[in-house]
C-alpha positions in Angstrom: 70.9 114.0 -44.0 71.6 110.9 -41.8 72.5 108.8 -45.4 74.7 111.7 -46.5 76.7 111.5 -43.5 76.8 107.6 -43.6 78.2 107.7 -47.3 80.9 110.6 -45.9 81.8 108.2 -43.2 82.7 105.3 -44.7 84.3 107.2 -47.5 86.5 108.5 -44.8 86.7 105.0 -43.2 87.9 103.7 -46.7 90.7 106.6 -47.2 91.9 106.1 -43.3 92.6 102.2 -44.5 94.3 103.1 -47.5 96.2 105.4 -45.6 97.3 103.2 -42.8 98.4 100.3 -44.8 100.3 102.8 -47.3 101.9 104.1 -44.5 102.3 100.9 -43.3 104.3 99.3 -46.5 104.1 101.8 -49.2 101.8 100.4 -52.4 102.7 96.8 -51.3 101.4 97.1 -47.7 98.1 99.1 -49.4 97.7 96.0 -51.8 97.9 93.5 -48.9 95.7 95.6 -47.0 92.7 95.3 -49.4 93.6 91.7 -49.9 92.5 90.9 -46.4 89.8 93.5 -46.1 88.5 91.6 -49.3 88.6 88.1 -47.7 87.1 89.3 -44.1 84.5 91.2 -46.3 83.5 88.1 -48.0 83.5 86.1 -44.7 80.9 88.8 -43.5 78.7 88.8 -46.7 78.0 85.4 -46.8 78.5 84.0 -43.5 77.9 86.5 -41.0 74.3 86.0 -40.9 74.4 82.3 -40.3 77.4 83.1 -37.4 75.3 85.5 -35.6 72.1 83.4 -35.4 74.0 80.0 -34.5 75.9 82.1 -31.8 72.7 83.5 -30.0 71.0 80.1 -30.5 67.8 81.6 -32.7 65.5 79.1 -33.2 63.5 79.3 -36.9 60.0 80.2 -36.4 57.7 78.1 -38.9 54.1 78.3 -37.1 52.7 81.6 -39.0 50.1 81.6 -36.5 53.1 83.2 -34.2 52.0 87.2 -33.3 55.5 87.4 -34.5 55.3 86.0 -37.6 52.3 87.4 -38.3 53.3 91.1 -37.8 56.3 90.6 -39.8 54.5 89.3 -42.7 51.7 92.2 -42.1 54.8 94.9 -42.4 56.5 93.2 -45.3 53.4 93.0 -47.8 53.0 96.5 -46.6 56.6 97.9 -47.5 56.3 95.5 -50.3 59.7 93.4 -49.1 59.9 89.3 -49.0 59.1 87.7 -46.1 62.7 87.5 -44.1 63.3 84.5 -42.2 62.2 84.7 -38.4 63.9 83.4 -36.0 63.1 83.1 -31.9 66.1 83.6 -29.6 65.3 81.7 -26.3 66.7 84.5 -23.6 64.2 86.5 -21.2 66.3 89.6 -22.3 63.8 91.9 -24.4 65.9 92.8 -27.6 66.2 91.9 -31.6 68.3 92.8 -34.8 67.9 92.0 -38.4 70.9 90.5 -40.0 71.7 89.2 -43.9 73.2 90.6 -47.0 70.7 91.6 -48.6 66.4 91.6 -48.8 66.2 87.8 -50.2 68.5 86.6 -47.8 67.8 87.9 -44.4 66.5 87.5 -41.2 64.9 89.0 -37.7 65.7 87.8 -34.5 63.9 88.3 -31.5 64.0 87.2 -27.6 61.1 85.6 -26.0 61.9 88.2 -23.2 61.0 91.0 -26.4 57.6 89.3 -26.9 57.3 88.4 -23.6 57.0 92.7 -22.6 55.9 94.1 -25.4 52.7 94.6 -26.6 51.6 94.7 -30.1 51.7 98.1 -31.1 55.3 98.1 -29.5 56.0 94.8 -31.0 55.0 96.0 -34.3 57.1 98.7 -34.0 60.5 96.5 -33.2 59.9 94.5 -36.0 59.2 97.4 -38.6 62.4 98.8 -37.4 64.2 95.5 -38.2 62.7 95.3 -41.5 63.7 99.1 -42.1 67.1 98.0 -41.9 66.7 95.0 -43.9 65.3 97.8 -46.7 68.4 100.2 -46.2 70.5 97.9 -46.3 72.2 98.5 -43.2 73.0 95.3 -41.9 75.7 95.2 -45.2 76.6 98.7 -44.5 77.6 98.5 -41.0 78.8 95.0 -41.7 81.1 96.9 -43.9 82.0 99.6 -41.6 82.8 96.9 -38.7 85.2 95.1 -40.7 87.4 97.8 -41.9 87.1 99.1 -38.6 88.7 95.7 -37.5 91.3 95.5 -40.4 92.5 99.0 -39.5 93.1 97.4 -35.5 95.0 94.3 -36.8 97.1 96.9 -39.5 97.8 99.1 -36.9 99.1 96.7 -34.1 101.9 95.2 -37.0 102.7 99.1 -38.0 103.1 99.0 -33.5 105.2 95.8 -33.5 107.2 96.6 -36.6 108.1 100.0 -35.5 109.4 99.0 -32.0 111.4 95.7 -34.2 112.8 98.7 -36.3 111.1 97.1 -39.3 109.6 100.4 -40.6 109.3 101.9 -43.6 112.9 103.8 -44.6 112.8 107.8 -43.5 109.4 106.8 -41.6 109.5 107.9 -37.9 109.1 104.8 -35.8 107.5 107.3 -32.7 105.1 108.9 -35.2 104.6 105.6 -36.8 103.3 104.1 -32.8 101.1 107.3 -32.4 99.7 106.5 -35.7 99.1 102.5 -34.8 97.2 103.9 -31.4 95.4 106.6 -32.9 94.0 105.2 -36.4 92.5 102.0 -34.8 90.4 104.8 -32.1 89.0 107.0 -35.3 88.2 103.9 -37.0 86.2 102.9 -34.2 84.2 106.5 -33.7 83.4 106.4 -37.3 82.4 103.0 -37.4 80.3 103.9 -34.7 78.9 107.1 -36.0 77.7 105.1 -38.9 76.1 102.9 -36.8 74.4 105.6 -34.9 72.8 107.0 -38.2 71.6 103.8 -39.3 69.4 103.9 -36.3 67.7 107.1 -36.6 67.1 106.2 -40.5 65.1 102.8 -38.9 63.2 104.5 -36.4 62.2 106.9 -39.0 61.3 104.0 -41.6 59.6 102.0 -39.0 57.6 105.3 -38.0 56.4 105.4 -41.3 55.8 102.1 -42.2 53.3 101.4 -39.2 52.1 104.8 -39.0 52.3 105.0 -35.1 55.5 106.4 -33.9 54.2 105.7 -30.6 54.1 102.3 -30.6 58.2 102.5 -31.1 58.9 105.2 -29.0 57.2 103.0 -25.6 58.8 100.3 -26.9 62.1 101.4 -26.6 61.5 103.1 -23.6 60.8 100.0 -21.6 63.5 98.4 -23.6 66.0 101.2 -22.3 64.6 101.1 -18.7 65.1 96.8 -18.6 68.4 97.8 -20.1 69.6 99.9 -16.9 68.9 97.2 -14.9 72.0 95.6 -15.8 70.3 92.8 -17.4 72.0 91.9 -20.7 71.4 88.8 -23.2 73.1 85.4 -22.8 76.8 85.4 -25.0 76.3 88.8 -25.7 79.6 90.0 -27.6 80.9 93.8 -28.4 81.2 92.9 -31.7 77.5 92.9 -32.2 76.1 95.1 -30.0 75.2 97.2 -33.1 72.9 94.7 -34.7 70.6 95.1 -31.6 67.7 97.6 -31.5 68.9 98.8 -28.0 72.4 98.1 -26.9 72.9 94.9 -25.0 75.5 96.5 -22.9 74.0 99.5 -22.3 73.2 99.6 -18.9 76.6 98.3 -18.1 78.5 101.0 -18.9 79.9 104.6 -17.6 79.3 107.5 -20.3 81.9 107.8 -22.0 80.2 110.2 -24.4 78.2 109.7 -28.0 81.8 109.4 -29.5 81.4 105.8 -28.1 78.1 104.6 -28.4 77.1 102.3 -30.8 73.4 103.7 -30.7 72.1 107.5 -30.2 70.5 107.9 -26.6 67.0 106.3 -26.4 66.2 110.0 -25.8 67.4 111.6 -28.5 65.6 108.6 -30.7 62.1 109.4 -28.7 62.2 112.9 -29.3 63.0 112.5 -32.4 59.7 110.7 -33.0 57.9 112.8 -31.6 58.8 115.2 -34.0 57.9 112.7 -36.4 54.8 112.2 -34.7 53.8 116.5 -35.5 54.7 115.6 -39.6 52.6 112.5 -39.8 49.3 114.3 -38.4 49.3 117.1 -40.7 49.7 114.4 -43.7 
């Protein structure tokens, strides 16, 4: 279900941005459109990994005696993945992501503060969550999602700016043209967003599986949630990758807005959805 409606979203995602830069500059302003969705795209294939990491200051973790290290190699010759890169991000702030294109070339991060917390059932079940998305290949996918979400924001503020100029399109409507510019950018967001949302169930789920102790996740990100609330969030921190994180660094900052806007279902919703998990694994 929760792959079904990823595919439907950024399907949907694609057609808005073909949309808003037809309606932007007819086939032209499509063309240039996909021109620079192509060259941000590439940026994010290749490099994005290597951004991320550098920007939160990971630190490559080569002693395989590491708990760490050791659990991640346990889960990956169990899922029958590669060994990803590990990496140690010096911050007292319990959270981790997975990032890189694709299962030879990626990575999981984690915080001291994550190992500092969590015990190892827990920790195990951070890290086979991380892997899970390494497996789906979510880190592309919502790589994908964030930068059309981004090109459709930069398209829209030059349809804004051309409109008020009186550049626009002949017979286009320059006030429908600026309620298009502020609206488009908003559902590119929710969907980007939703995608991200339903990545996360499909890790829990896979991580569930893969240890075979849906408890081990489900206190994990409980005490994640409840650190979280605290208002505590990790050093250089950005909105642009909150989703890469197994709990929302920014969280506990903010007012509810409603699940339109979250990057991540409610830790909630996620527990009680493995405890159902929890019912279909006992009578396996």
């Amino acid at each position: 279900m929760e792959q079904t409606k990823t595919i439907f979203l950024l399907t949907f995602l694609t057609v808005l941005f073909v949309f808003i830069g037809y309606s932007f500059g007819g086939t032209t302003g499509m063309l240039i459109a996909f021109l620079m969705a192509g060259g941000m795209n590439f940026y994010a294939y290749y490099y994005s990994d290597k951004h991320v990491l550098k920007h939160y200051d990971a630190i490559l973790l080569e002693d395989i005696r590491h708990p760490v290290y050791k659990i991640t190699k346990k889960l990956t010759s169990k899922s029958g993945l590669p060994m990803p890169k590990v990496y140690l991000i010096p911050d007292h702030t319990p959270n981790a992501f997975a990032t890189g294109r694709n299962h030879e070339n990626a990575a999981i991060a984690v915080t001291m503060g994550l190992y500092e917390m969590l015990n190892e059932d827990e920790l195990e079940g951070v890290i086979a969550h991380e892997l899970s998305h390494i497996k789906h290949y979510d880190i592309l996918i919502g790589t994908i999602a964030a930068v059309f979400a981004g090109a459709i924001a930069m398209i829209a503020n030059m349809m804004q700016f051309s409109s008020m100029m009186g550049n626009n399109r002949q017979n286009s409507n320059p006030i429908v043209m600026i309620i298009m510019a502020i609206l488009l950018p908003i559902a590119a967001s929710i969907i980007q967003m939703s995608v991200s949302r339903s990545r996360e169930f499909m890790a829990d789920e896979g991580a569930a599986r893969m240890t075979g102790n849906p408890a081990g996740l489900q206190s994990a990100l409980s005490k994640l949630e409840n650190y979280a609330r605290g208002g505590h969030q990790i050093h250089n921190a950005t909105e642009q990758t909150a989703h890469m994180f197994i709990i929302n660094p920014f969280s506990g900052l903010k007012s509810n807005l409603g699940n339109l806007f979250r990057t991540h279902p409610t830790t909630e919703d996620r527990i009680a959805r493995l405890e159902e998990l929890k019912f279909e694994l006992r009578r396996r």
